[in-house]
C-alpha positions as CSV (number, residue, x, y, z in Angstrom):
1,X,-40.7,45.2,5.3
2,X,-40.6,42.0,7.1
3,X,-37.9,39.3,7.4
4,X,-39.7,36.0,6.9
5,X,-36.9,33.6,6.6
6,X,-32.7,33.0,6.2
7,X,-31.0,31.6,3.4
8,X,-28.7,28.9,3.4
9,X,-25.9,32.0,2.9
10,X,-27.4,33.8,6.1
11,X,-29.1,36.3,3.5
12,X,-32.2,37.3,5.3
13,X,-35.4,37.3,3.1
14,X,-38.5,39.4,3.1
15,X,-42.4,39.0,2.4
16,X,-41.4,40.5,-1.5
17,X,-38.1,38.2,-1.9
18,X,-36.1,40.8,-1.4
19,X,-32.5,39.2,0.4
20,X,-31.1,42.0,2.6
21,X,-27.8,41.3,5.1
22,X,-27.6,41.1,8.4
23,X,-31.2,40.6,9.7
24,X,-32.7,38.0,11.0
25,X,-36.3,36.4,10.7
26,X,-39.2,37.9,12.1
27,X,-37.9,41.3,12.0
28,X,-39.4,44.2,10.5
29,X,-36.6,46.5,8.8
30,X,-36.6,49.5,7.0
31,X,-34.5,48.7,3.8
32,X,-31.9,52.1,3.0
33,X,-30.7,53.2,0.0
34,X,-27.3,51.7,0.2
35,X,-28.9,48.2,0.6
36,X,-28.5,48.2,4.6
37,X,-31.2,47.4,6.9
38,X,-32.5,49.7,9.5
39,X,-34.1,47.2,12.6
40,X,-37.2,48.4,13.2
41,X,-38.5,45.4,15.8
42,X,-35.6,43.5,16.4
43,X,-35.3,39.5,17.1
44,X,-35.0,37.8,20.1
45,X,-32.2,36.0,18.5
46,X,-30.5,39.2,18.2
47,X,-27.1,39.7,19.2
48,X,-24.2,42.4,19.6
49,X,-21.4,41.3,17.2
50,X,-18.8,39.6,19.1
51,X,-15.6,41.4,16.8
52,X,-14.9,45.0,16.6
53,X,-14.6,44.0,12.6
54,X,-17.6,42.3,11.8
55,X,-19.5,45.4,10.4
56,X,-16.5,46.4,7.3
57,X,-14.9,42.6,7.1
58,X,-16.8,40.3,5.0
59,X,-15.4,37.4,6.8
60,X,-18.3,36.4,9.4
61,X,-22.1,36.3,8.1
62,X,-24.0,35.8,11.3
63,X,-22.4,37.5,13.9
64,X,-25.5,39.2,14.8
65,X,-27.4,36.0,15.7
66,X,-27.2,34.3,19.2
67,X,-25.5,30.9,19.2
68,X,-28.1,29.3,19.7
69,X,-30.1,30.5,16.6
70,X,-26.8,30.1,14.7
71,X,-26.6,25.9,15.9
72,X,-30.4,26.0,14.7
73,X,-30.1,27.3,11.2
74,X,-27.1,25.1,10.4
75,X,-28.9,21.6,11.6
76,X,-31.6,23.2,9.5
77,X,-29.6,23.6,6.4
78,X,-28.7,19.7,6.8
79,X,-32.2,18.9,7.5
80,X,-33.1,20.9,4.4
81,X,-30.5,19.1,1.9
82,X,-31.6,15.6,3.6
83,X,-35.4,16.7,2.8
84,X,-34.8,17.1,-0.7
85,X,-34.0,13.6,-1.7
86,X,-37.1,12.6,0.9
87,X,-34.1,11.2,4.1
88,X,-35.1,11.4,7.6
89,X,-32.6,10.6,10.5
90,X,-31.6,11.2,13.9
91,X,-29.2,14.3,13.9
92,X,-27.3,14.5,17.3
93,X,-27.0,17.9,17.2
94,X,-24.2,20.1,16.7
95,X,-20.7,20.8,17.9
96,X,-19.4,23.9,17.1
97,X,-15.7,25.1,16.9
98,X,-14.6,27.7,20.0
99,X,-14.0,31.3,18.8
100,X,-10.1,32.4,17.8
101,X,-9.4,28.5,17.1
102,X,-9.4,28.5,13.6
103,X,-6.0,27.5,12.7
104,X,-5.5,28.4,9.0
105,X,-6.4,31.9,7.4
106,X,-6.1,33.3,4.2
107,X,-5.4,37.1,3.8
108,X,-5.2,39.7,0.7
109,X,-2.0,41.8,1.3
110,X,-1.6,45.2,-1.1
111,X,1.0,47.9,-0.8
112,X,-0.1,51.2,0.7
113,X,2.1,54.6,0.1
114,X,2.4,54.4,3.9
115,X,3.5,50.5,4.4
116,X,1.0,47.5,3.6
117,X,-2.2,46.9,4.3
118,X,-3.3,43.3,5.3
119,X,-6.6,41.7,6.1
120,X,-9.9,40.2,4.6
121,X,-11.7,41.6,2.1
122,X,-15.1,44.0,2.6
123,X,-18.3,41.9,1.8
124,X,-18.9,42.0,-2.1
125,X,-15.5,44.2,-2.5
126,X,-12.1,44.3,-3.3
127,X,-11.3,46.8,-0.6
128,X,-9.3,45.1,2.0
129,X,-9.9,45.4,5.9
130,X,-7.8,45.4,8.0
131,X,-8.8,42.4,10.8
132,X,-5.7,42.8,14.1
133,X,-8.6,41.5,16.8
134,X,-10.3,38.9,14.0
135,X,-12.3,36.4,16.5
136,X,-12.0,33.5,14.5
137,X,-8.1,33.1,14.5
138,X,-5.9,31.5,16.6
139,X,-3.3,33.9,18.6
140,X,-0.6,32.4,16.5
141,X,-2.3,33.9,13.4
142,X,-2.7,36.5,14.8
143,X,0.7,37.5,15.5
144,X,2.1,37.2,12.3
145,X,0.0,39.9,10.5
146,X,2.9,42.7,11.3
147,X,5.0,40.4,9.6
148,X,2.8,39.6,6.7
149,X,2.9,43.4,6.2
150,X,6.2,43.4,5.9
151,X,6.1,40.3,3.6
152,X,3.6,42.5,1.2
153,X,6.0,45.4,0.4
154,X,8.1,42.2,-0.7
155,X,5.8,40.6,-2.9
156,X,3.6,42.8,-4.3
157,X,4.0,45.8,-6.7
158,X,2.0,48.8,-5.7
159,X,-1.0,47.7,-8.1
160,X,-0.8,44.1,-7.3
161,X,-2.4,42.4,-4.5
162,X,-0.7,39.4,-2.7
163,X,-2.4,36.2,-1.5
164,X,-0.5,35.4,2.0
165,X,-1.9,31.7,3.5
166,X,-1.1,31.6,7.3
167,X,-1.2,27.7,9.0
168,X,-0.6,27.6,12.7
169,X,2.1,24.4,12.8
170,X,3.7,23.7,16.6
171,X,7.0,24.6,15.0
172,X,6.0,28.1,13.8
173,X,3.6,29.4,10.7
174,X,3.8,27.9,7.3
175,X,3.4,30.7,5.5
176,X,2.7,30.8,1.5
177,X,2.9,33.9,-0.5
178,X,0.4,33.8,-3.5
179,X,2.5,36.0,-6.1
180,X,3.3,36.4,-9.6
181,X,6.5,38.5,-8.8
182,X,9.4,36.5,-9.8
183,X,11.5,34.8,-7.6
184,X,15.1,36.0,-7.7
185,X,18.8,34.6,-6.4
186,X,18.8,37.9,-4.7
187,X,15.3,37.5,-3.5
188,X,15.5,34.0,-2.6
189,X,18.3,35.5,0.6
190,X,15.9,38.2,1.6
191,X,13.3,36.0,1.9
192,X,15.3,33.6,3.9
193,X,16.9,36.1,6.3
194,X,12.8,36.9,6.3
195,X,11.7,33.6,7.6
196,X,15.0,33.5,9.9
197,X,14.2,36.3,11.8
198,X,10.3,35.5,12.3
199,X,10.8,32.3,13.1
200,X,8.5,30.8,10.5
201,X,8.5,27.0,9.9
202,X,8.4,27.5,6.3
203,X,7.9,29.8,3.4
204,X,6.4,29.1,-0.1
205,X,6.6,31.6,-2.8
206,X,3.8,30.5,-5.2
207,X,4.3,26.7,-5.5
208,X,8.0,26.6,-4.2
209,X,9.3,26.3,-0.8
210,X,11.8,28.9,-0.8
211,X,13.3,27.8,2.6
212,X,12.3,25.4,5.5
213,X,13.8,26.1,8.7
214,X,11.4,23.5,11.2
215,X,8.9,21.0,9.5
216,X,5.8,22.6,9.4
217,X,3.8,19.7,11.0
218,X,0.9,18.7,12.2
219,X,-0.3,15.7,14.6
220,X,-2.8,13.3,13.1
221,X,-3.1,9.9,16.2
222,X,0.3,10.6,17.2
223,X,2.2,10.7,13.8
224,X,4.0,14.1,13.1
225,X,2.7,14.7,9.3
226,X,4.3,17.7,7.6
227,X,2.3,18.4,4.9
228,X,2.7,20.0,1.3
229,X,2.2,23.5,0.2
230,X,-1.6,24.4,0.4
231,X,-2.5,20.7,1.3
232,X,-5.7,20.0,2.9
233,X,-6.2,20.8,5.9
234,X,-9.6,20.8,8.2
235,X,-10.2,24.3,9.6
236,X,-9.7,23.9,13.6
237,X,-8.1,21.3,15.6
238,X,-11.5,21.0,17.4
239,X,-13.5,20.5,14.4
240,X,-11.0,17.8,13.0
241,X,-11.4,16.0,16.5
242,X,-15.6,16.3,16.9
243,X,-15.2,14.6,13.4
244,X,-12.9,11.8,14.5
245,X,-14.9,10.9,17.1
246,X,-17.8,10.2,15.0
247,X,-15.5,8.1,12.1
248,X,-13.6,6.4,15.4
249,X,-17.4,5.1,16.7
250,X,-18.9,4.3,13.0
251,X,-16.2,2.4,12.2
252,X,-16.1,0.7,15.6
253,X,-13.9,-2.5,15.7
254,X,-13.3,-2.9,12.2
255,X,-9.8,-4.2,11.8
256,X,-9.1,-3.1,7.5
257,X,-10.3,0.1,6.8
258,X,-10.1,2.2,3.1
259,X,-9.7,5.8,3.6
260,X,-11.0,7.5,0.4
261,X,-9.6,10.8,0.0
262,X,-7.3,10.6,2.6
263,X,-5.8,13.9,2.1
264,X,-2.3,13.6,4.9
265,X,-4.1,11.2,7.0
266,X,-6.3,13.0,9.2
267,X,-8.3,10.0,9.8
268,X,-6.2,7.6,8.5
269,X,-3.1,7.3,10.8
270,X,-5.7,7.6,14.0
271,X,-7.5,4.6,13.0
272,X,-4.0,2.8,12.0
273,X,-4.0,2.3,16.2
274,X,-6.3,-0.2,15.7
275,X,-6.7,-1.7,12.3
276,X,-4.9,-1.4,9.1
277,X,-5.5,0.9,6.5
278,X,-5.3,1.9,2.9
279,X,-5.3,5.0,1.9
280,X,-6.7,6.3,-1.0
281,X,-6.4,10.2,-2.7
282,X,-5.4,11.3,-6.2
283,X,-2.9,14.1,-4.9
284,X,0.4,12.0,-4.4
285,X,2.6,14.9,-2.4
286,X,-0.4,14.3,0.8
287,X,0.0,10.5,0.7
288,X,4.4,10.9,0.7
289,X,3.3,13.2,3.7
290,X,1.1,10.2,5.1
291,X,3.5,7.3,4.7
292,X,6.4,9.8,6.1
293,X,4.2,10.2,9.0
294,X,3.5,6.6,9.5
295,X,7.0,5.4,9.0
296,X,7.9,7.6,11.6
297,X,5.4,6.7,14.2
298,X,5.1,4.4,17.0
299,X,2.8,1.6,18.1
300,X,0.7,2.3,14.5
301,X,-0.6,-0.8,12.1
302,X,-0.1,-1.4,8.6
303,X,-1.1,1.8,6.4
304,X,-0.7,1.5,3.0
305,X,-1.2,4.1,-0.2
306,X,-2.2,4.6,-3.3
307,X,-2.4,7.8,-5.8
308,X,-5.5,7.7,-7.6
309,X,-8.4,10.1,-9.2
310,X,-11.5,8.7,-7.4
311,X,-13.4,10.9,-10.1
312,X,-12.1,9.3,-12.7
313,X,-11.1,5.8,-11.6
314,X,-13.1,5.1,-8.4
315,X,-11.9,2.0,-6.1
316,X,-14.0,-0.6,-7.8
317,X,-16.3,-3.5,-5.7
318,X,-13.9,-6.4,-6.5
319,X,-11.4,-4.0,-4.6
320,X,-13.3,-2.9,-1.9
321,X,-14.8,-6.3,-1.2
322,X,-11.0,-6.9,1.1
323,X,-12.4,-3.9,3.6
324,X,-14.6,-4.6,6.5
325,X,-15.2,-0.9,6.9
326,X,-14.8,2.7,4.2
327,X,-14.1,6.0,5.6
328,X,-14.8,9.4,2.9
329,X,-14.0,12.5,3.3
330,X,-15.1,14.4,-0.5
331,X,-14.4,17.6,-1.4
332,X,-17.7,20.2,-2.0
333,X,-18.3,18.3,-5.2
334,X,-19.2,14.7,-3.1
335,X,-18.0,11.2,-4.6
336,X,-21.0,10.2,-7.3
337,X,-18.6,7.8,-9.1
338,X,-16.9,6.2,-5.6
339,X,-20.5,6.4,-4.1
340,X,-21.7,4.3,-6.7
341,X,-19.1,1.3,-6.3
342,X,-19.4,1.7,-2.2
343,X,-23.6,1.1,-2.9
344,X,-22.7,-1.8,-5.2
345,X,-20.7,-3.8,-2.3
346,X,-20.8,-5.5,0.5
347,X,-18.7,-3.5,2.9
348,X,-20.9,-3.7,6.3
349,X,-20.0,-0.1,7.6
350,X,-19.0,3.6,5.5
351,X,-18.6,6.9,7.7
352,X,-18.8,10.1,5.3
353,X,-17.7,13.0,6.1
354,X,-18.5,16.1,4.1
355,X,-18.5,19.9,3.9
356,X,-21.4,20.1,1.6
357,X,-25.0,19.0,2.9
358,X,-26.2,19.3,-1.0
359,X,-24.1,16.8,-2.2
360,X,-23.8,14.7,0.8
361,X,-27.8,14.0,0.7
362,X,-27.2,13.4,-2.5
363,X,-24.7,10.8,-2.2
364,X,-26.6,9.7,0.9
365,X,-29.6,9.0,-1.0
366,X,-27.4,6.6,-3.4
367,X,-26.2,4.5,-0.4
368,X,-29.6,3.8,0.7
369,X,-31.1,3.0,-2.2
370,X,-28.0,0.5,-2.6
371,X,-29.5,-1.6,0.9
372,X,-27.9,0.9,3.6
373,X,-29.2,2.3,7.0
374,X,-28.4,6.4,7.8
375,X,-28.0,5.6,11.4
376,X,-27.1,9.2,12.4
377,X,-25.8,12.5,11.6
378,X,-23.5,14.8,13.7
379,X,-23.4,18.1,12.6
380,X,-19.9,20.0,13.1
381,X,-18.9,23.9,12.7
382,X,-15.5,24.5,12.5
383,X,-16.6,28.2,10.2
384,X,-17.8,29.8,12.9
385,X,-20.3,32.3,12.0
386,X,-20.5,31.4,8.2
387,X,-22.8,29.1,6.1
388,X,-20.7,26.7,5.9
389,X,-21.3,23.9,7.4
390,X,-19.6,20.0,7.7
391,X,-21.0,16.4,9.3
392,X,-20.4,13.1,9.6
393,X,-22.6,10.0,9.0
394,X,-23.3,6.6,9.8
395,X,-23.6,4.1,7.8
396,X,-24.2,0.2,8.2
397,X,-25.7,-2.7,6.0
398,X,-26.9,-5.6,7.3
């Protein structure tokens, strides 16, 4: 059969509908009885994967696809999302995240009769792969999988499997154990002679930080921000800057900005160097990380916060009418309600940022009808070699 086109999942689909992994489009495949593809005529686009892994791990989608077809399909997922709601606009192209720079990770840990086992799981399976040369991760990561191993014959039983969250922090992993097993006086010290001797920042055991040796911070604009357990965090350091940049030059000169779903302050305390801001995000740990931050720094403006479901009770346009400029930064789900009230006013300039394309055009689409201008679009891919795919927009009103 033939491969006529990709899906936005990086499923390849031939001339019968049939979606088949790990092909790409214009190639003719014979399709085997374990649902793999033979490449008959291969594409020009076609690529040896970069990691030893990428054939068992079900981590990376597109490994077998140059980078330059890679950059293609993702503008075109964003150019597909933006057709759908009938928006054209100038999209500046795309700046992708380097490999082993990703600087968060999420492994499945399970006891083995030999040790542990940790890694990612096998596409479509619960069998976990082990992943010591992953390409996406930063060295740091990296590093600490021995350890995690260790941490596994700890916290899980031998039928259980673990959850172990790995964030790269300048003062050492923050490391958070997803576990049902209960925490003990007796394991509480194990676990804290544990983090002692890897030199970890912190360790959580479900939702409790069991012991903190070093703040496990990170550096939004200057401000050391050490955030909660499982807080939200963007993927690479690279990624988070490409996507600064664009807020820092939408928002311009603007001197009071409202930063909805401000998560720790990623954008929040860079833009407090040159105007004031209000924070705005329903999880109230992230914003006591924020104003820590701030309080802390040097040379920042006035940045104020506030705890509040913008779901539920979005920032209405009697409140917004006191900012010259909005920032947002949705989850997947976008910001109908918020999106509504932002259409409604009269603030002159909103950047959104957002990791969906679906729901972005759809919010998009809102804000025009509402009397804005989509000036432009900068695509950004901090998941290298997966579907997903972030931005950020422009937006002005006259």
């Amino acid at each position: 059969m033939k491969i006529e086109s990709l899906t936005h999942h990086g499923m390849g689909r031939a001339t019968d509908g049939t979606l088949v992994t790990r092909v790409l489009a214009g190639e003719e495949i014979e399709l085997l009885t374990d649902g793999s593809a033979r490449i008959l005529t291969p594409s020009a686009d076609r690529v040896a994967a970069p990691c030893r892994h990428f054939k068992s791990c079900g981590g990376c989608a597109m490994q077998h696809g140059s980078d330059e077809l890679v950059s293609r399909w993702k503008m075109g997922i964003v150019e597909t999302a933006l057709r759908a709601h009938g928006i054209e606009t100038d999209i500046r192209g795309i700046h992708t995240s380097p490999a082993r720079s990703r600087r968060r990770a999420k492994f499945s840990g399970r006891r083995t009769k030999k040790g542990a086992l940790v890694g990612f799981h096998a596409r479509g399976s619960d069998m976990v792969v082990a992943v010591p040369d992953c390409m996406l991760l930063v060295s740091q990561i990296a590093a600490v999988i021995p350890a995690l191993e260790e941490l596994t014959i700890i916290a899980a039983t031998r039928k259980s499997e673990v959850a172990l969250t790995v964030t790269d922090t300048p003062n050492g992993p923050d490391v958070h154990v997803g576990t049902d097993k209960e925490l003990t006086g007796e394991l509480r010290i194990e676990l804290a002679n544990f983090a002692q001797r890897h030199k970890l920042a912190r360790l959580v055991w479900a939702d409790e930080p069991v012991v903190t040796i070093l703040p496990p911070v990170q550096v939004f604009g200057g401000a050391e921000v050490a955030p909660p357990p499982s807080a939200f965090l963007q993927a690479t350091r690279d990624g988070e800057g490409a996507l600064l940049e664009a807020v820092q030059e939408t928002v311009g000169k603007s001197k009071k900005i409202v930063d909805l779903f401000s998560g720790c302050g990623t954008f929040s305390l860079p833009l407090a160097a040159k105007a004031e801001v209000h924070a705005v995000e329903g999880f109230g740990p992230m914003l006591d990380a924020l104003d820590a931050g701030w309080r802390h720094a040097k040379g920042l403006k006035k940045v104020t916060t506030e705890a509040r479901d913008l779901f539920r009770r979005p920032l209405e346009v009697d409140e917004l009418k006191k900012y010259n400029a909005a920032v947002i930064d949705p989850p997947r789900a976008g910001a109908e309600a918020q999106v509504d009230r932002l259409a409604d006013c009269d603030i002159p300039i909103v950047a959104m940022v957002s990791c969906n394309p679906v729901t972005f055009a759809r919010d998009a689409k809102v804000l025009l009808d509402g009397g804005y201008t989509l000036n432009w679009i900068k695509v950004v891919d901090q998941f290298r070699w997966s579907p997903h795919v972030e931005l950020a927009a422009s937006f002005t009103r006259s």
